[in-house]
C-alpha positions in Angstrom: 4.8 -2.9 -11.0 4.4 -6.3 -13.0 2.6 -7.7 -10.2 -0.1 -5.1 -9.4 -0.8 -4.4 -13.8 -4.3 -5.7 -12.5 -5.5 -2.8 -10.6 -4.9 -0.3 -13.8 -6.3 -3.0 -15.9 -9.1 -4.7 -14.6 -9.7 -2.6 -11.1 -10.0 1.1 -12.6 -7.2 2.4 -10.7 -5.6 5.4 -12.8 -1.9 7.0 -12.7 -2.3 9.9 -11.1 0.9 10.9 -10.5 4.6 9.9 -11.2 8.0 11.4 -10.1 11.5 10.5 -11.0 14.2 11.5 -8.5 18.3 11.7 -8.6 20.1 8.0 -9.6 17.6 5.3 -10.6 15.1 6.3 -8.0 11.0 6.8 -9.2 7.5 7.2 -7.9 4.1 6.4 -9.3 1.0 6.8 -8.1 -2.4 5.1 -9.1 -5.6 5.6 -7.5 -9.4 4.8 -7.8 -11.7 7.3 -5.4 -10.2 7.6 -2.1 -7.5 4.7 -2.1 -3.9 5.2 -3.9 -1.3 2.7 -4.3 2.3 4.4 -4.3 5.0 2.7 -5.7 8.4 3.9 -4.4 11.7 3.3 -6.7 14.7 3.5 -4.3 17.8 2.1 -4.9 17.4 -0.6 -6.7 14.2 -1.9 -5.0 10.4 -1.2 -5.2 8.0 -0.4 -2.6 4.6 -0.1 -2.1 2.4 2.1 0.4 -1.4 2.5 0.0 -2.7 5.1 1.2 -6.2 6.3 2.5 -7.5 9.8 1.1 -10.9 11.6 1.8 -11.8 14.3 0.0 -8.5 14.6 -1.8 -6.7 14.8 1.4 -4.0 12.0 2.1 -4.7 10.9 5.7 -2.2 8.1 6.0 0.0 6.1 4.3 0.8 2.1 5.7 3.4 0.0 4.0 2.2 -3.4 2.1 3.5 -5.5 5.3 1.3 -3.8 7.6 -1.6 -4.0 5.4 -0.7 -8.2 4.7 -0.7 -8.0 8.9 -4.0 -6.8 8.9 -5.9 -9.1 6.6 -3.7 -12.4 6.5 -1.6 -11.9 10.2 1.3 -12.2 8.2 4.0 -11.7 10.4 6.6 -10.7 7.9 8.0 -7.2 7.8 8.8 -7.2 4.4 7.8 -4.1 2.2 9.6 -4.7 -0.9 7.3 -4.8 -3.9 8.2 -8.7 -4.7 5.8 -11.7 -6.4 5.3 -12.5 -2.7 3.6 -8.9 -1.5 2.4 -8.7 -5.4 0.5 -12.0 -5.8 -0.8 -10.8 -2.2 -2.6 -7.3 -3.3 -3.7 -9.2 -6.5 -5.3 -12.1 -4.2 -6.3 -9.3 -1.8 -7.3 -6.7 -4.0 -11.3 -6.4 -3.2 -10.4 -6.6 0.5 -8.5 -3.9 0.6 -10.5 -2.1 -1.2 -13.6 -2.3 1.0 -10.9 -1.3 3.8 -10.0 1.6 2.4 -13.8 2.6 1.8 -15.5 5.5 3.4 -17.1 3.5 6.1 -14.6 1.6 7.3 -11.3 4.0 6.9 -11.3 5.3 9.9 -11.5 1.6 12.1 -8.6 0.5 9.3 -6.6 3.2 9.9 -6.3 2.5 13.6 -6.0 -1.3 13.0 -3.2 -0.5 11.4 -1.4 2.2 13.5 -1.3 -0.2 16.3 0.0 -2.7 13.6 2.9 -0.3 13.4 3.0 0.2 17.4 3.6 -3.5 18.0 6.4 -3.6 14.5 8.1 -0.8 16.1 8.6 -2.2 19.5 9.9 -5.6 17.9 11.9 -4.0 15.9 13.5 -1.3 18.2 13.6 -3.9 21.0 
């Protein structure tokens, strides 16, 4: 989480949850109204996934490659939580913010599922 300490101290964003599973394996959660950043601990390497929430409800969840798709065209598949994807969401961080907002979650979240679509079918090719 040394790359993202911005968005608990100068974005707002508060923990709002944290888990710690078998081995070295952890979760923590921050989150400023309905956008949460979820960083996943899991074997050895850390993840991120943002999420989109209305209401309190989680509505979907995209990893931090899809999301670096969406606003840069990255074509990189690369979810780990490094300085790379780090110095991205710090760069980024007001974008994806207004992505995530009420009036625009709903055209972000299909962006981004097709973003998924087309990384599957290279992927599983």
């Amino acid at each position: 989480m040394e790359y993202c300490s911005d968005l608990y101290y100068l974005f707002g964003f508060r923990f709002v949850d944290s888990s710690y599973y078998e081995g070295d394996n952890s979760m923590v959660v921050l989150a400023k109204g309905n956008l949460q950043f979820v960083f996943t601990r899991d074997r050895g390497q850390m993840f991120l996934d943002i999420e989109g929430r209305i209401k309190m409800k989680r509505i979907f969840s995209f990893s931090i490659d899809l999301i670096r798709r969406l606003i840069d065209g990255s074509r990189e598949f690369n979810a780990i939580l490094d300085k790379e994807n780090g110095d991205f969401v710090n760069r980024n961080i007001d974008r994806i913010i207004d992505l995530f907002s009420e009036s625009k979650i709903e055209t972000t979240k299909k962006e981004l599922e097709l973003i998924r679509r087309e990384r599957m079918k290279i992927i599983f090719r």
